[in-house]
C-alpha positions in Angstrom: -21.1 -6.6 -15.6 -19.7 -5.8 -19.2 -17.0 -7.6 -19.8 -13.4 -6.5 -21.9 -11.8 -8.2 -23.9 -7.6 -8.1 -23.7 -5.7 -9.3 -26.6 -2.1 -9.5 -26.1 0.1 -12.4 -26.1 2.1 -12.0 -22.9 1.6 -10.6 -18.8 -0.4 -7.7 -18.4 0.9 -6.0 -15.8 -1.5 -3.6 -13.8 -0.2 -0.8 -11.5 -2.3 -0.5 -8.2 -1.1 1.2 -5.1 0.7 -1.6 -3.3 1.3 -3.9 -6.1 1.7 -5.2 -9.5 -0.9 -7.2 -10.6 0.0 -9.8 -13.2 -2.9 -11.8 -15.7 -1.5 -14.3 -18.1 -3.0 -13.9 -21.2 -4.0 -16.1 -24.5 -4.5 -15.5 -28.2 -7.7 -16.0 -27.7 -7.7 -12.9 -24.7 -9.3 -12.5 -21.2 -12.7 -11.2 -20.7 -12.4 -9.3 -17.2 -14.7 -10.6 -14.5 -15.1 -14.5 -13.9 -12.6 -15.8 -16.6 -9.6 -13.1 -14.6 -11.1 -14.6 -11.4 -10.6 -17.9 -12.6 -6.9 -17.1 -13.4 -6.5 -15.0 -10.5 -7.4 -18.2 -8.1 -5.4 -20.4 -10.3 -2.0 -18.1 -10.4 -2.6 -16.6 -6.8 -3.4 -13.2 -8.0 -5.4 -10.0 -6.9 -9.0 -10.2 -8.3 -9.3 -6.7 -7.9 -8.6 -3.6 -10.0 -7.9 -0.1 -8.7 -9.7 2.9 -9.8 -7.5 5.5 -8.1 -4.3 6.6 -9.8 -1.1 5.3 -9.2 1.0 6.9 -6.5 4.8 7.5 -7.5 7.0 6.0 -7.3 5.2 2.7 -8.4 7.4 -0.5 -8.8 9.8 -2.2 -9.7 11.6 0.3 -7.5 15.2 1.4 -8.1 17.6 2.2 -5.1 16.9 6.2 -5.7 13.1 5.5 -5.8 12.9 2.8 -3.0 14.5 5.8 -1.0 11.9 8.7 -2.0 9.1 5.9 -1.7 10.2 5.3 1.9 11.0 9.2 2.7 7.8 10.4 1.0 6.1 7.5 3.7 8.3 9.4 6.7 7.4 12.5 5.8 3.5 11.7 5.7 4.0 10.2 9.3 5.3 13.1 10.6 2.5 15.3 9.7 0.2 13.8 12.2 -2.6 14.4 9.9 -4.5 10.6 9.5 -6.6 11.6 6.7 -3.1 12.1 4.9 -1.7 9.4 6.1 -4.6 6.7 5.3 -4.8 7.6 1.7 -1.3 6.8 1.6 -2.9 3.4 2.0 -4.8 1.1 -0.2 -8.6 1.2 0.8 -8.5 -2.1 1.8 -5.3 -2.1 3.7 -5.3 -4.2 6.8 -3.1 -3.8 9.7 -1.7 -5.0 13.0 -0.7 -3.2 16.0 0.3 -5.6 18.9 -3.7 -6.8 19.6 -5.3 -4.3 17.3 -6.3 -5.0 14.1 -7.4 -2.4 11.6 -8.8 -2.5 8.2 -9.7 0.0 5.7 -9.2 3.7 5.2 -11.8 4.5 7.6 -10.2 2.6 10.5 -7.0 3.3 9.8 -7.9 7.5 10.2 -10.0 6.2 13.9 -6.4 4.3 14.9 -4.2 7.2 14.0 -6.6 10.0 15.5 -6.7 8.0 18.7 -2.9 7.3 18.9 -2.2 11.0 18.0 -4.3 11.9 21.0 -2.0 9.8 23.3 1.4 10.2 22.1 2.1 13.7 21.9 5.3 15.4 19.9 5.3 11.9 17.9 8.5 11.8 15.5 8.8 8.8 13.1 12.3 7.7 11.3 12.3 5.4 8.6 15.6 4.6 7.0 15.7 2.6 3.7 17.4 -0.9 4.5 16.9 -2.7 1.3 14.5 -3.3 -1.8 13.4 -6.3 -4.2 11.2 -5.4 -7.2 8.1 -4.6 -5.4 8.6 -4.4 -1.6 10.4 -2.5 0.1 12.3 -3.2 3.9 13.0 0.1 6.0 14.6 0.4 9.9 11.9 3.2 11.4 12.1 4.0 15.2 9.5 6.7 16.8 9.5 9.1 19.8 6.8 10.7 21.8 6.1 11.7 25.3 2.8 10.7 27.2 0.5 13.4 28.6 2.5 13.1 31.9 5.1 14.7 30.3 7.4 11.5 29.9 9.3 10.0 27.1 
């Protein structure tokens, strides 16, 4: 793997989809690959870089975009489409619903089809509760009604 060499004198910060991802660097620079790695371990960091573009808003969020970021995430919910919903998602999201784990884009779309199949009329709310540089805390509640017809 080519490596490229970074010569700044302070953080890089790197946008990715869920995150900022932070590499100290030196005078002498970083060559991507094992010597990031290396850091990475060392400072608790991501090892991994995104290809795909950012989605905006990115952080440090701001109370007006911590409040599009969160409606933007509401809205997507509510279209009950899971291919629009997962790539809302890094590819390598993992998640956890009551005993079900999911990870990746691909198992994400299976979990949403399936839940969509069961819980019909599904409405999501998510209300913005309150924001710290990157992350983001929101109050969400959801209806549906079962294919008996109840609530």
């Amino acid at each position: 793997m080519p490596s490229i060499l970074i010569s700044i004198k302070d953080w890089i910060e790197v946008p990715t989809r869920n995150k900022v991802v932070m590499f100290l660097s030196s005078r002498r620079g970083l060559r991507i690959g094992t010597a990031v790695a290396r850091i990475s371990r060392r400072y608790q960091l991501s090892r991994s870089f995104s290809t795909e573009a950012p989605r905006y808003p990115i952080p440090p969020f701001t109370l007006e975009t911590a409040i599009e970021k969160t409606k933007m995430a509401e809205d997507a919910w509510n279209t009950k489409d899971p291919e629009k919903v997962s790539m809302a998602y890094s590819k390598d999201s993992e998640w956890r619903n009551r005993s079900v784990f999911v990870k990746g884009r691909s198992e994400i779309k299976e979990f949403l089809t399936d839940k969509w199949k069961k819980e019909l009329d599904y409405k999501l709310e998510k209300r913005y509760w309150c924001h710290a540089n990157n992350r983001i805390a929101v109050r969400f509640a959801y209806e549906y009604r079962n294919a008996d017809g109840e609530w």
